[in-house]
C-alpha positions in Angstrom: -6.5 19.6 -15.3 -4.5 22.3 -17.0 -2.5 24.6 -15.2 -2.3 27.5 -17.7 0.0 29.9 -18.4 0.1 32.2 -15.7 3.0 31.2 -14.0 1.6 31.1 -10.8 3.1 29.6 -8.3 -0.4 28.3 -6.1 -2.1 26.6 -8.9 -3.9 23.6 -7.4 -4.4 19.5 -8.3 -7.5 18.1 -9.1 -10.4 17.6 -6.9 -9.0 13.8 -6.3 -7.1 13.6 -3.1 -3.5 12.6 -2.9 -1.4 12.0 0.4 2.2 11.5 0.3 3.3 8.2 1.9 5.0 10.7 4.6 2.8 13.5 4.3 6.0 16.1 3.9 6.5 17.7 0.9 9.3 17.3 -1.3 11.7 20.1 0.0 13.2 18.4 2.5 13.2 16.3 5.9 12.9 12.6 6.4 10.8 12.7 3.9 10.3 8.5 3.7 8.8 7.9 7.1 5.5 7.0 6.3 3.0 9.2 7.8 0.2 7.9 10.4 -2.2 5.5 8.4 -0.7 6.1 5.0 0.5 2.6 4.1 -0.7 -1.0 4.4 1.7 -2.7 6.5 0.1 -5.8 4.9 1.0 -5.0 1.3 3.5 -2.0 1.4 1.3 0.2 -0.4 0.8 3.4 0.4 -1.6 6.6 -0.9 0.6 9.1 -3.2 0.7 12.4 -4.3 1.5 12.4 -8.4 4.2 11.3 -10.4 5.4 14.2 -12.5 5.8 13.5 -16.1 8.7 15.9 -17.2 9.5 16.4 -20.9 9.4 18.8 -23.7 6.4 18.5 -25.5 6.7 19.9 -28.9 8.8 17.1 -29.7 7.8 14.1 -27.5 3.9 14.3 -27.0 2.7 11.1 -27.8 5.7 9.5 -25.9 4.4 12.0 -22.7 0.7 11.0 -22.9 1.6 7.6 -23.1 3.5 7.2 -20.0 0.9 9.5 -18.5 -1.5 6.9 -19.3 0.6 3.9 -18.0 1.3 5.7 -14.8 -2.0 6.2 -14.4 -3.4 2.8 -15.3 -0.9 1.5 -12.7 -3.0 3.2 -10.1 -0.4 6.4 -9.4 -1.8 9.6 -10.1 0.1 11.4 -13.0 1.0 15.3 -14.1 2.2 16.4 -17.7 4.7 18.5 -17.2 5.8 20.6 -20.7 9.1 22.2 -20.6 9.6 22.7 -24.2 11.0 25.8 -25.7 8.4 25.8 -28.3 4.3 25.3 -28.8 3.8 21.5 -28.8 0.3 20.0 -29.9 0.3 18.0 -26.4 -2.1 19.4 -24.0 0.3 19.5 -20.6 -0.7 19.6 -16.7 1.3 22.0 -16.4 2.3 24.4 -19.7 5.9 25.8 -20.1 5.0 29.3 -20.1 4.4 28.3 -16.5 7.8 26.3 -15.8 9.0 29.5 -17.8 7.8 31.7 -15.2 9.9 30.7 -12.2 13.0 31.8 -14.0 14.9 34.9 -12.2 14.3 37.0 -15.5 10.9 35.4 -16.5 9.4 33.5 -19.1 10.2 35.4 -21.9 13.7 34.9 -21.0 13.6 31.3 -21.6 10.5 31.4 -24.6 11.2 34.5 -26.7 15.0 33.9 -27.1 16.4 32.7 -30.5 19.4 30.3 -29.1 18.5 26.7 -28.4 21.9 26.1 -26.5 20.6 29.5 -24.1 17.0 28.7 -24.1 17.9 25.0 -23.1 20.0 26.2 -20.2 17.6 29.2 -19.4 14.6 26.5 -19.3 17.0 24.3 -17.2 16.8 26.6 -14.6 13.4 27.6 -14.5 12.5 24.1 -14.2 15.1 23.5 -11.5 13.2 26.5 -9.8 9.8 25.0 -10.4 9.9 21.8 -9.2 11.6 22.5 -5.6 8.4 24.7 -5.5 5.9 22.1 -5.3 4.8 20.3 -1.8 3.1 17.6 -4.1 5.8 15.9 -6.3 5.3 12.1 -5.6 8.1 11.4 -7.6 9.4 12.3 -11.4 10.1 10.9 -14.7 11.9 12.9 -17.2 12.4 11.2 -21.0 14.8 13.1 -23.4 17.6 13.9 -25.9 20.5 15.9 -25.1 18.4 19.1 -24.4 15.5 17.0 -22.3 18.2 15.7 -20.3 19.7 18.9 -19.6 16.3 20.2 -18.2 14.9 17.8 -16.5 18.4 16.7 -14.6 18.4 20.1 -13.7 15.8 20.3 -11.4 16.2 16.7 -10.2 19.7 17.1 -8.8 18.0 19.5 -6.4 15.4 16.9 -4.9 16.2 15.5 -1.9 17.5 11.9 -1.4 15.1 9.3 -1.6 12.2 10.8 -3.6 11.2 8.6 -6.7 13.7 10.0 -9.7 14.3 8.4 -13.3 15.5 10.2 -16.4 15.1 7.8 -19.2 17.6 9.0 -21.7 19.3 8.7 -24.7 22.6 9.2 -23.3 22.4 7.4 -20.1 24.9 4.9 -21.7 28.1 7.5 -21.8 29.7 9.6 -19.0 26.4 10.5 -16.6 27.8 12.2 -13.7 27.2 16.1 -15.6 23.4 15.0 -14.8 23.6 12.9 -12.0 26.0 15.0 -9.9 25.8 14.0 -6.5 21.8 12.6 -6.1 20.5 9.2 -6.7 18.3 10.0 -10.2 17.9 6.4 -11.4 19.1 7.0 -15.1 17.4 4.7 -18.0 18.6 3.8 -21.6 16.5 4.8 -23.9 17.8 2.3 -26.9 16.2 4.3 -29.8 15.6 8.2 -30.1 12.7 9.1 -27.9 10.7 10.2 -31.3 7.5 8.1 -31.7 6.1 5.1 -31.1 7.2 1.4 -31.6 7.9 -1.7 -31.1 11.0 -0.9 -28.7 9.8 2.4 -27.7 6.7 1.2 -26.0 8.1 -1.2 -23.8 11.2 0.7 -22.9 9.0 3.7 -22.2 6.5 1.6 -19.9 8.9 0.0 -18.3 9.9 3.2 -17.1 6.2 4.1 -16.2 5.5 1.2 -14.1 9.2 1.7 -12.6 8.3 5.3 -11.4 4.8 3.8 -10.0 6.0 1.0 -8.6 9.3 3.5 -6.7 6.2 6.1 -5.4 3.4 3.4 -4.6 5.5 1.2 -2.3 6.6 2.3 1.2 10.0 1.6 2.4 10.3 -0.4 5.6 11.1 1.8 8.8 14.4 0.8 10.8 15.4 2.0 14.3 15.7 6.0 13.9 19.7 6.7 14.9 21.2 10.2 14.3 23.5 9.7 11.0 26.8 10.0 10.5 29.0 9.8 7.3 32.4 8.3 6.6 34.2 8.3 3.9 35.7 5.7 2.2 38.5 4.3 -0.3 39.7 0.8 -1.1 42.7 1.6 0.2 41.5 3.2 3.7 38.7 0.2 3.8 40.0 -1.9 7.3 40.0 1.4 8.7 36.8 2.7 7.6 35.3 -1.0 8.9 36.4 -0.8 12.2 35.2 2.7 12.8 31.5 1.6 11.9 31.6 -1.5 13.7 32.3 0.7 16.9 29.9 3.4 16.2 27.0 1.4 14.3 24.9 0.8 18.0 24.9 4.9 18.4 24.5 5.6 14.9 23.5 5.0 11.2 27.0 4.9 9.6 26.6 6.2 5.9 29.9 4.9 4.2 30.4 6.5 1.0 33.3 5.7 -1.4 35.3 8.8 -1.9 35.1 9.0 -6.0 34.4 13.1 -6.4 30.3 12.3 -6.2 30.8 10.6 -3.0 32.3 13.2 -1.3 29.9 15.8 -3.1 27.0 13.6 -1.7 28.6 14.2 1.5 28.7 18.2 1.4 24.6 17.6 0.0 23.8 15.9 3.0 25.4 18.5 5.4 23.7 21.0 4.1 20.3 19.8 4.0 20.7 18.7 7.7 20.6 15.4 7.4 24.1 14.1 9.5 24.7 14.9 13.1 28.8 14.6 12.1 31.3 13.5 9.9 34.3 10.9 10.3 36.0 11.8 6.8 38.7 9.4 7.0 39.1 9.6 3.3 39.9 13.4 1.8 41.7 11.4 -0.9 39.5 13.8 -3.5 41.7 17.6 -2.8 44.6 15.3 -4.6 42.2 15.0 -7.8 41.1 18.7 -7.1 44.4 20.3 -7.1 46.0 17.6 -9.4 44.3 17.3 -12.6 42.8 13.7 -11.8 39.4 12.5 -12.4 37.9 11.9 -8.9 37.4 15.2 -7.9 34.3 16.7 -5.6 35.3 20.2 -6.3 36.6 23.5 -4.7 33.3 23.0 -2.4 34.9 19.7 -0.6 34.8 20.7 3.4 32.8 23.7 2.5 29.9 21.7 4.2 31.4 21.1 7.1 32.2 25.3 7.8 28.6 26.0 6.9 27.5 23.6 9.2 29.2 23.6 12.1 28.6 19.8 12.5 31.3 17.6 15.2 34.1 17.0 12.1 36.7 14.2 12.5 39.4 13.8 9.7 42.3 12.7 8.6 44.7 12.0 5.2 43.6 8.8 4.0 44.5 8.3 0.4 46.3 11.6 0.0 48.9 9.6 -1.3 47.5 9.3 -4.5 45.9 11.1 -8.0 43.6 8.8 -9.4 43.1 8.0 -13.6 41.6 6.1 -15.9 43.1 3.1 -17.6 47.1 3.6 -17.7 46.6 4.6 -21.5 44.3 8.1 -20.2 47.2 8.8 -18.0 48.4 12.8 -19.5 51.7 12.9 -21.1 53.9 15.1 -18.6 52.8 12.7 -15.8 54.0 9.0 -17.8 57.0 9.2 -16.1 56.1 9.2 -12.4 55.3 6.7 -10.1 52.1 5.1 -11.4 50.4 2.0 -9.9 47.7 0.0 -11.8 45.1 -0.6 -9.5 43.1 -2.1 -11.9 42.3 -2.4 -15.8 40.5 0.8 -15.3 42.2 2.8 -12.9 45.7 4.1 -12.5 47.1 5.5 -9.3 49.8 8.3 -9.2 51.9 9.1 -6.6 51.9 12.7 -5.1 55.4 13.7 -4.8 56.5 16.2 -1.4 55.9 19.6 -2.8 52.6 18.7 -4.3 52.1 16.9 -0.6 53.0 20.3 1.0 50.0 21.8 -1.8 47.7 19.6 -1.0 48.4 19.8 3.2 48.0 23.6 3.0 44.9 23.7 1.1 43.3 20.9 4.3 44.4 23.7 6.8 43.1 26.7 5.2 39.7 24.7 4.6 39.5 23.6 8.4 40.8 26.9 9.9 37.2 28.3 8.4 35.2 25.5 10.2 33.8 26.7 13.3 32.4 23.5 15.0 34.4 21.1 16.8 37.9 19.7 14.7 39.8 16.9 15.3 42.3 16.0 12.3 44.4 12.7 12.9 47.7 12.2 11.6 49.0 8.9 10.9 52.7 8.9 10.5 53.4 5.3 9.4 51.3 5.7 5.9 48.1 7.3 4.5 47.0 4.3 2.8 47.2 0.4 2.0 49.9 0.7 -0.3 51.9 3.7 1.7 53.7 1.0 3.9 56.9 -0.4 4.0 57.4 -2.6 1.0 54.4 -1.0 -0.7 54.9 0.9 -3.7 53.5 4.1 -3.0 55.7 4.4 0.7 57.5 7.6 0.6 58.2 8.8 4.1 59.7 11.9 3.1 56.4 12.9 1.2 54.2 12.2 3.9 56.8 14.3 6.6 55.9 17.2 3.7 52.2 16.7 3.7 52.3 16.4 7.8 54.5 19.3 7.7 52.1 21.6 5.8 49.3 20.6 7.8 51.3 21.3 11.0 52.2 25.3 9.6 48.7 26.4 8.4 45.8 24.4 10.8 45.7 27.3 13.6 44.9 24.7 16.4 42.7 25.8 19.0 40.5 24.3 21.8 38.0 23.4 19.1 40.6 22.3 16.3 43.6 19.9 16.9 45.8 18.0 15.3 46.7 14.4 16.6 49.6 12.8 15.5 49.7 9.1 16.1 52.8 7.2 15.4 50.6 4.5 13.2 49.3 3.2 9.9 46.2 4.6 8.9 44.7 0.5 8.7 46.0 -0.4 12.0 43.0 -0.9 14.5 44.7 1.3 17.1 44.2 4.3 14.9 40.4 3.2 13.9 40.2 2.8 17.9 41.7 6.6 18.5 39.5 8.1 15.6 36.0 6.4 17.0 37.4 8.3 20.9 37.7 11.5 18.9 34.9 11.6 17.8 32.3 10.2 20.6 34.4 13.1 22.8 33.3 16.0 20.7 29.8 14.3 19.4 27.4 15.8 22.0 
């Protein structure tokens, strides 16, 4: 069952038929709900297209066709797919000349070049462009080093939500969110270099094989279908966040997600793949990290969504209060004087002071005057967050007047978008109460 090298993008499977528990492809979609007579309700087994088997075969062949093998022996239908830079002795499902293909410049872009660092990236993308391609992917498991990693993470991150995803790694025990990004790709320690096999390769390496099977051979148990909604989240903004799902869980699946850079990049993901019906972003707590230097940043993209979208958008300043570090020791220099607050052993909280309030208000405005869908922004003038309140060490009145001030001067309010001020804390249950009537009002 080999592929070749063509690089064609309608090269077939086997003769040996496959259907996906859903019977969707892998672009897109509810892609989990489990199509007519494709699972046993009795066991939770379902019929599944293949597992791909990502890795770069010139170095890790044997560790490839043994997983293969596993996979296959576990009763899930498995492909070899080779995305390697060089000629590997491992005969592949599908070769690299053919992942090479789907780059924008072609394959000898990514095989005939010289540079490992560019042919890593240039095979990185290819791969990305290869694997959103396919209407048969089952689910994937990638196994690499530094450059494997880089590849194969590529083209996961683009997969939608839910499909089976595990990149068993050798550096799944440092800083992970470079390859993770914003999706849910299970990452796996590898303990040893993935270079031959042995007496702790082989199990590590099968239990990733049977953990791949076992994610694409199971269904998932169906709930209620409810339209979705996301809400976003911070320790300090939690009472709030509560109460808003308890009053809109009967009309909706609430998707709370903590607002920690991915979260709210997981958020803009989700708008854009047409997932959510509307937004109650309580917590925009990540522009602070954005435009502040700290570590909990979703990007220049945060909101971006929500313009493309058009989607019913409720918001408001929880958390904007604060910058968000590591331990107090991470903390930079020029900033070891203001107004920290040790949250805990690992994470430090600083204090945004009025002018960087007035920064951060004015960058909210801009982003929401380019939304086009419904807008309602609530203000809460008593504090942003659990510890911006009156005997709280982060309550600075005249910083929050700044950041209300801002947003006052640049939103241009319209029937569409409005600002409500509400002369209460951001946890009280009367502004929970008045952000829950904002948004059933404009969620038709």
């Amino acid at each position: 069952m080999n592929y070749g090298t063509t690089g064609s993008s309608e090269f077939k499977l086997s003769s040996r038929r496959t259907t996906r528990r859903d019977g969707r492809n892998a672009k897109g979609g509810d892609w989990r709900r489990a199509a007519a007579g494709g699972t046993n309700p009795a066991a939770g087994l379902c019929a599944v297209k293949p597992v791909y088997i990502v890795g770069t075969a010139d170095t890790k062949g044997p560790e490839l066709a043994y997983i293969k093998a596993l996979v296959e022996a576990a009763g899930a239908p498995a492909l070899l797919v080779d995305v390697g830079t060089r000629v590997g002795a491992a005969a592949p499902d599908v070769s690299a000349s053919t992942v090479a293909a789907f780059h924008p410049r072609g394959a000898e872009h990514v095989l005939g070049i010289g540079d490992r660092g560019a042919a890593v990236e240039a095979m990185g993308e290819a791969f990305s462009r290869f694997i959103v391609s396919r209407d048969d992917v089952g689910g994937v498991l990638g196994i690499g080093g530094g450059g494997g990693t880089s590849i194969v993470t590529a083209g996961l991150r683009r997969l939608p939500v839910g499909l089976p995803k595990v990149m068993l790694s050798t550096l799944a025990v440092g800083d992970v969110k470079p390859f993770v990004g914003a999706s849910d790709i299970t990452m796996m320690c590898s303990v040893t270099e993935v270079s031959g096999l042995h007496r702790i390769s082989r199990v590590v390496l099968g239990n990733a094989a049977h953990a791949i099977a076992g994610m694409v051979m199971r269904s998932i148990p169906q709930a209620a279908v409810k339209p979705a909604i996301r809400l976003t989240m911070f320790g300090v903004t939690t009472p709030c966040v509560t109460r808003v799902v308890e009053a809109l869980r009967n009309r909706y699946d609430c998707l709370v997600f903590h607002a920690t850079g991915t979260g709210g990049q997981s958020m803009e993901k989700s708008l854009d793949s047409g997932m959510l019906v509307g937004i109650v972003d309580v917590t925009t707590t990540e522009v602070c990290d954005l435009l502040l230097g700290g570590v909990l940043s979703a990007g220049p993209d945060r909101l971006g969504a929500v313009q493309r979208s058009g989607v019913p958008y409720v918001g408001s300043v929880g958390a904007l209060d604060m910058v968000n570090f590591w331990a107090m020791e991470t903390v930079p220099p020029q900033f070891r004087s203001r107004t920290l607050y040790k949250h805990d052993p690992q994470v430090t909280l600083m204090r945004t002071t009025p002018e960087e309030c007035r920064q951060i208000g004015a960058w909210v405005g801009v982003k929401l005057n380019a939304c086009e869908g419904q807008v309602r922004f609530l203000i809460p003038e008593k504090g942003v967050s659990a510890i911006d309140a009156a005997g709280e060490p982060f309550f600075d009145p005249a910083a929050d007047a700044a950041l209300f001030e801002a947003l006052e001067h640049t939103v241009q309010q319209s029937a569409r978008r409005r600002l409500v001020r509400l002369p209460l804390h951001i946890n009280d249950p009367e502004f929970a109460d008045a952000l829950v009537e904002n948004f059933l009002e404009i969620a038709v």
